[in-house]
N, C-alpha and C positions, 0 to 999 in steps of 0.2 A: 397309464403311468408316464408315456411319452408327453401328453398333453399337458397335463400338471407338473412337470418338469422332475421327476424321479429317476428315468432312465432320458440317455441321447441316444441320437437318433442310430447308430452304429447297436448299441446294446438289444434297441426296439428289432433291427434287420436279423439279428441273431437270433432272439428267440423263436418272431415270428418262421423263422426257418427251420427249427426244431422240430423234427416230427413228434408228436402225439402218441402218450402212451398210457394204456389204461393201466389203473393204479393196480397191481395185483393183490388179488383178496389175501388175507391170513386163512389160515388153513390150519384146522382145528386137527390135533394129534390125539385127542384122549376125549374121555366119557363127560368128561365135570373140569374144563379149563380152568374155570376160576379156582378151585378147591383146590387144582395142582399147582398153578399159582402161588396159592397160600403156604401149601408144605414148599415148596422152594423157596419162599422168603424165610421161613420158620425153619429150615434145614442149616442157609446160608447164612443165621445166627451163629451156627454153632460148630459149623465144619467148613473149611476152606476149601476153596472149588475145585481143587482137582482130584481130592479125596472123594468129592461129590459124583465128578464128573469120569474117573477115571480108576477107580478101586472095587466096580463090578459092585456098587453095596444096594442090595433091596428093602426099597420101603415102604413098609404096612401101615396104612391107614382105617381112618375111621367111616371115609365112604360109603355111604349103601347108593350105590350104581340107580336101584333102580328106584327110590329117592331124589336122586337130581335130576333122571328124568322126569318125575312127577313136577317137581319142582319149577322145571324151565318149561313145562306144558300148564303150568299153571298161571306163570309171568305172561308167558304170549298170549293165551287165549286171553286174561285179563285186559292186557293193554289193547289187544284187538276190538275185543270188546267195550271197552272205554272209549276209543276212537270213534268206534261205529256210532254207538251212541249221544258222543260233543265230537263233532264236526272240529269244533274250534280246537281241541287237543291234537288232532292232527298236525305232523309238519312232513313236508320234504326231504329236507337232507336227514339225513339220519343222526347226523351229529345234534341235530335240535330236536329229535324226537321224543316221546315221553317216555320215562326210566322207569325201572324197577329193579327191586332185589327180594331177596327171601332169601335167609341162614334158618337152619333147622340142626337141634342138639337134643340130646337125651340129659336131662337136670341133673341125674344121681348121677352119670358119671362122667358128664362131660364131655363126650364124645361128639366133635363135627359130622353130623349124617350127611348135611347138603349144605352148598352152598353158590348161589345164581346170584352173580353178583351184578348182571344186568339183563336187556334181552337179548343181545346179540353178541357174541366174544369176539368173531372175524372184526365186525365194525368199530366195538369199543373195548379193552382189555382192561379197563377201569374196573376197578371192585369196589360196587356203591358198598356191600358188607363192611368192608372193612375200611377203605380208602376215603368217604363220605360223610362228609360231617354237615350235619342238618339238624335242624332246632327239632323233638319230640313232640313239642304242644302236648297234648292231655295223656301221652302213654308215662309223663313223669309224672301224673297226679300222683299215684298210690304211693309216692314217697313222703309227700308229705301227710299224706292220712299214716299211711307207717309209724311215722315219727310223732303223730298224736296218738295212736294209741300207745305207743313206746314211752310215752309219758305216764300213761294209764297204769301199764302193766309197770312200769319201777316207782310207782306209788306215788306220781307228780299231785301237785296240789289241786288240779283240772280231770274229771275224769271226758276222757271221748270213746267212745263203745259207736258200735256199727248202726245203732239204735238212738245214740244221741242228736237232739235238734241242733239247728244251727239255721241261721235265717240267710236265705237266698234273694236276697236287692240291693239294688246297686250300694256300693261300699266304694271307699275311696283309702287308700293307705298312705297315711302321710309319712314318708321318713327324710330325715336331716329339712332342705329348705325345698323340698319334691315331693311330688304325689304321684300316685297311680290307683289308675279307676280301672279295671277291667272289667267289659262288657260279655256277656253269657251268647251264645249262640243267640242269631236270631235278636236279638237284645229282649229274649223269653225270663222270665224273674217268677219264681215258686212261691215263694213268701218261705212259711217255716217247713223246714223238710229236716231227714234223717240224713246221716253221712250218708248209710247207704244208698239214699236214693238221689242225693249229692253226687258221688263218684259214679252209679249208675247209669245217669244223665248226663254226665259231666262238667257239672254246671261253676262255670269261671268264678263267675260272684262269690259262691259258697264254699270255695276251697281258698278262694282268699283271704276270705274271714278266720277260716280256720287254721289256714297259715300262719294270720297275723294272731291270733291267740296261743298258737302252739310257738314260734319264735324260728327266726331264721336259721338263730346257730344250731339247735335241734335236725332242722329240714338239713340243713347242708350237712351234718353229723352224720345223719340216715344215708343222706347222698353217698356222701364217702365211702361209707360201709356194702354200699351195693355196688362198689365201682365206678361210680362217674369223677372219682378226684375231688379236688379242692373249688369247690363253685364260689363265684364271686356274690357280695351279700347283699344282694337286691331283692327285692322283693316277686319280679318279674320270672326268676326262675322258678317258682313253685306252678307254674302255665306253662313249664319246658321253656323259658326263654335263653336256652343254651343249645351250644354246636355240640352232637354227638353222634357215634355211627351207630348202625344198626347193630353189632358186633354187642357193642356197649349196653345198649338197650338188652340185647339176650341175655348176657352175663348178667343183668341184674334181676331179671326175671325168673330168673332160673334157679335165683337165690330163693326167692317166694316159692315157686314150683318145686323145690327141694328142701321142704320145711326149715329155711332159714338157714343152710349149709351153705356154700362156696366151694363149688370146685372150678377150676378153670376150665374153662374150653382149650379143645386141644386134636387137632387135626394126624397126630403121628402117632401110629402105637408102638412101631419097633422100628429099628435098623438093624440087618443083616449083613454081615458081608461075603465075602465070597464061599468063604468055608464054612458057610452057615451058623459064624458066631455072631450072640448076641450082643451088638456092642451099645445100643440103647430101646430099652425101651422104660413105656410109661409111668412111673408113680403117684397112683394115685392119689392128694392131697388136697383133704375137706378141711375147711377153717367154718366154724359156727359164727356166722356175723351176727344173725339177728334169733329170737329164740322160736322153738317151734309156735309157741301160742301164737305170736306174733306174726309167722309167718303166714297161718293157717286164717288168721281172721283178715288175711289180706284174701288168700285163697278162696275163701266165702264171698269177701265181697266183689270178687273178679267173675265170680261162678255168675251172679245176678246181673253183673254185667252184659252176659252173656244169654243168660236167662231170662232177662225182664229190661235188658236196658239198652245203650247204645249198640252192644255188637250184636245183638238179639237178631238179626240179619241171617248169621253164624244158623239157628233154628230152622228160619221160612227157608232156608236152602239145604234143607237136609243133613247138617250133620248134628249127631241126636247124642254123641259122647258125654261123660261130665267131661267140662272143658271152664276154663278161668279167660279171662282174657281181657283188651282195652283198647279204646279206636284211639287217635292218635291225628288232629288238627292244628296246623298253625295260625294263627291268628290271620294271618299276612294269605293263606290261605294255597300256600307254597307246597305244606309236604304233611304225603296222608299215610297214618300207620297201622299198623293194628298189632300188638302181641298178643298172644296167645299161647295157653299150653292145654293139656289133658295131664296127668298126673307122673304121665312116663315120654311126650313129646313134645319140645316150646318149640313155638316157630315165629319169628318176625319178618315182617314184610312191610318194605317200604313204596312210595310211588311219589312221584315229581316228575320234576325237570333239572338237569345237571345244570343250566342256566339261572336257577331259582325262578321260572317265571313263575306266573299264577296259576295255578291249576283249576281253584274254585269247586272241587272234590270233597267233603270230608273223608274219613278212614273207612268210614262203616259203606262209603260209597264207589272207592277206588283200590284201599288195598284190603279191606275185608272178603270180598269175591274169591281174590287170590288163594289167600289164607284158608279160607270153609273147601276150597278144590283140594289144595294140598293137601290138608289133616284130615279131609275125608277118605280120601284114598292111603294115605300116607298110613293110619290109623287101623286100616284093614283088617290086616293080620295081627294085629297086635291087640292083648287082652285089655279087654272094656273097665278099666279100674275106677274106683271113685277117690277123693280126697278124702283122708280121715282125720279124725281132729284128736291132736294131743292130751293126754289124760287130763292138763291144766286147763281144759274149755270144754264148755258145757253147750249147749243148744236150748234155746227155752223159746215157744210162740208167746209173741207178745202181741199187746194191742198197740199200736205205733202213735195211739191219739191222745192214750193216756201213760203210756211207759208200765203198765203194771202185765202181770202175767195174764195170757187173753184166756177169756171164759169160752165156750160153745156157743155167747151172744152177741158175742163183740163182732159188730157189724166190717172191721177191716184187722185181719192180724196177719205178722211177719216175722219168720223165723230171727232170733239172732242170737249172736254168737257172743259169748261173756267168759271171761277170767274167771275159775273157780271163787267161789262166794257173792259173785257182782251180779249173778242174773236175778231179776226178780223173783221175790218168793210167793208176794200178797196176790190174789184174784181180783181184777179187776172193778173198782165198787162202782163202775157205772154202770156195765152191764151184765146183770146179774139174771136176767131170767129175756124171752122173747118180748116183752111190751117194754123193756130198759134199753131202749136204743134212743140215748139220751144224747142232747150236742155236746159236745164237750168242749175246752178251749182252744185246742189242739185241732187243725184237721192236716190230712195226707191229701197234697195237689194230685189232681187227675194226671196220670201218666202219659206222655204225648207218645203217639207211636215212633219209634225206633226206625223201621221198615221205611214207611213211608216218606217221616221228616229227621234224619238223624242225626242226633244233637251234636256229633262230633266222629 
């Protein structure tokens, strides 16, 4: 600073004569810093500090203790493990190191279990949860599929069912005097595939097609309805090209995970005061955003996700729950997600750099590890439930090459999920007996492995 003329030479004499003092660490008072964080921002909404700080009052949360330790033993082992393996994710100071978070909520009632809002709280007090705003990439797909079957189910002039084709290569969307081409993982192109094996893969091309068929102001409608606000009407946002927190991302999940209900997340269940009166606690309040059918054939196709598709990872690492869920890539290749739920716990989990550098990670490779740690453990004690589907949706095996109802012969069939009256009735007329394995117009792309190469 002396040299480049910032300080004179008197200022330089002064400092240099300062003794030297190591920074002193922050010092962790409680189980879940960030979580108490949160109830103290969420307190100091509502009560003026000395009432807080000074009227003896106790407050009951939504905590499970030993929850956030699973939770931060699952960030660290992750980024340890990520390091070990890219050399180049490593940094030094700790301020440029690689980040993580995981929020964990119960859907039905809203209830904050955990919340890691980084890996370190002495080092960083930041809560990537709540405080971090990061573009989604593919974890906002299933809004826009949402929003086409929402078209489906209120009688739009387009039917799209989980079962519908739609063609995967390169598409170009023209709007006003602008275009946009988005390119698929890999620049890999299926030709004709089903939603669900579209959203399973998570394949750019084929959600944009069906974006640009289903209509912005639809997508952004759905948006609204799950919490993300007022999006601006690009076409870029159905690829998550929008800042949002992980928080955000739960809260709409959660809507899906809670057949199409709203309750908010909410970290305080009581306040106490001294003479053990109650002077707040929780009410609980559901608003129906979207309906169960609706919800449920999201819930299906997040299952196969998990099952057959990108987060199939979730599986080769042992955890064997019914479970929905969705990896979560940016383009720019910045920030890796995954949600996920089981029927009674969502959990999201994010990974980057608080710098936005490159990571070069997808989801299924950086923050899914995390995620399968946590919900396996996390999931334990708690009863093995399945999703079940609303009296308005029916299940029917089809053959996926001709759309009719599959025979015993049909050389490829797949469950799906249909609106009362919409599933197929007819039997399949190509294959009708063992020597009727006929070609048909239609065929299903070979499935690329998940595990090994995964798409997102």
């Amino acid at each position: 600073m002396l040299e480049d003329g910032y300080i004179d030479k008197s200022a330089y004499d002064a400092a240099v004569s300062e003794p030297l003092h190591a920074r002193e660490v922050y010092a962790e008072g409680n189980d879940a810093p960030y979580f108490v964080d949160y109830v103290k921002k969420e307190l100091a909404e509502r009560y003026p500090a000395q009432v807080l700080n000074g009227e003896g009052l106790r407050i009951f949360t939504s905590l499970d203790v030993h929850m956030e330790k699973l939770a931060e033993a699952s960030i660290t082992h992750n980024l340890a493990d990520l390091e070990a393996k890219h050399p180049k994710l490593a940094r030094r100071e700790m301020k440029d190191r690689l980040e993580s978070c995981l929020v964990a909520l119960e859907p039905q009632s809203g209830k904050i279990r955990t919340m890691a809002g980084g890996r370190d709280y002495r080092s960083s007090q930041f809560n990537r949860v709540t405080q971090s705003k990061r573009q989604p990439g593919s974890v906002f797909k299933p809004v826009t599929y949402l929003a086409a079957f929402d078209e489906t189910l209120s009688g739009g002039a387009e039917k799209f069912l989980p079962t519908t084709y739609i063609e995967d290569a390169p598409f170009t969307w023209q709007y006003g005097d602008m275009s946009w081409t988005p390119n698929n993982y890999r620049d890999r192109f299926f030709g004709h595939v089903t939603l669900e094996f579209a959203l399973g893969e998570s394949l750019n091309s084929a959600t944009a097609r069906l974006a640009n068929s289903v209509g912005l102001d639809r997508i952004r409608a759905m948006a609204a309805k799950l919490g993300f606000g007022d999006l601006p009407a690009y076409p870029s946002i159905v690829l998550g090209g929008i800042e949002v927190s992980p928080m955000q991302v739960a809260r709409a999940y959660a809507v899906i995970a809670n057949d199409g209900m709203e309750i908010q997340p909410y970290a305080v269940t009581a306040v106490v005061d001294e003479n053990n009166k109650v002077i707040e606690g929780h009410e609980l309040a559901a608003e129906q955003v979207i309906s169960p059918e609706l919800a449920y054939m999201m819930q299906f196709m997040l299952e196969n996700v998990i099952n057959h598709g990108t987060g199939a990872a979730a599986r080769t690492m042992g955890f064997t729950r019914p479970a929905a869920g969705k990896t979560g890539t940016t383009n720019d290749a910045k920030d890796a997600w995954f949600a996920g739920f089981t029927p009674n716990l969502l959990t999201v989990v994010w990974t980057g750099f608080d710098q936005k550098e490159e990571l070069g990670l997808t989801g299924a490779q950086a923050s899914l590890p995390a995620w399968t740690a946590f919900m396996k453990a996390a999931t334990a004690s708690r009863p093995a439930l399945d999703f079940t589907a609303p009296p308005g949706i029916v299940e029917e095996k089809v053959d996926p090459t001709t759309g009719y109802k599959a025979t015993p012969y049909c050389p490829i069939t797949m469950m799906g999920v249909y609106p009362q009256g919409m599933a197929p009735t007819q039997d399949c007329p190509y294959h009708t007996s063992p020597t009727s394995l006929t070609a048909v117009d239609h065929k299903v792309p070979e499935e690329p492995s998940p595990v090994a190469d995964p798409n997102d």
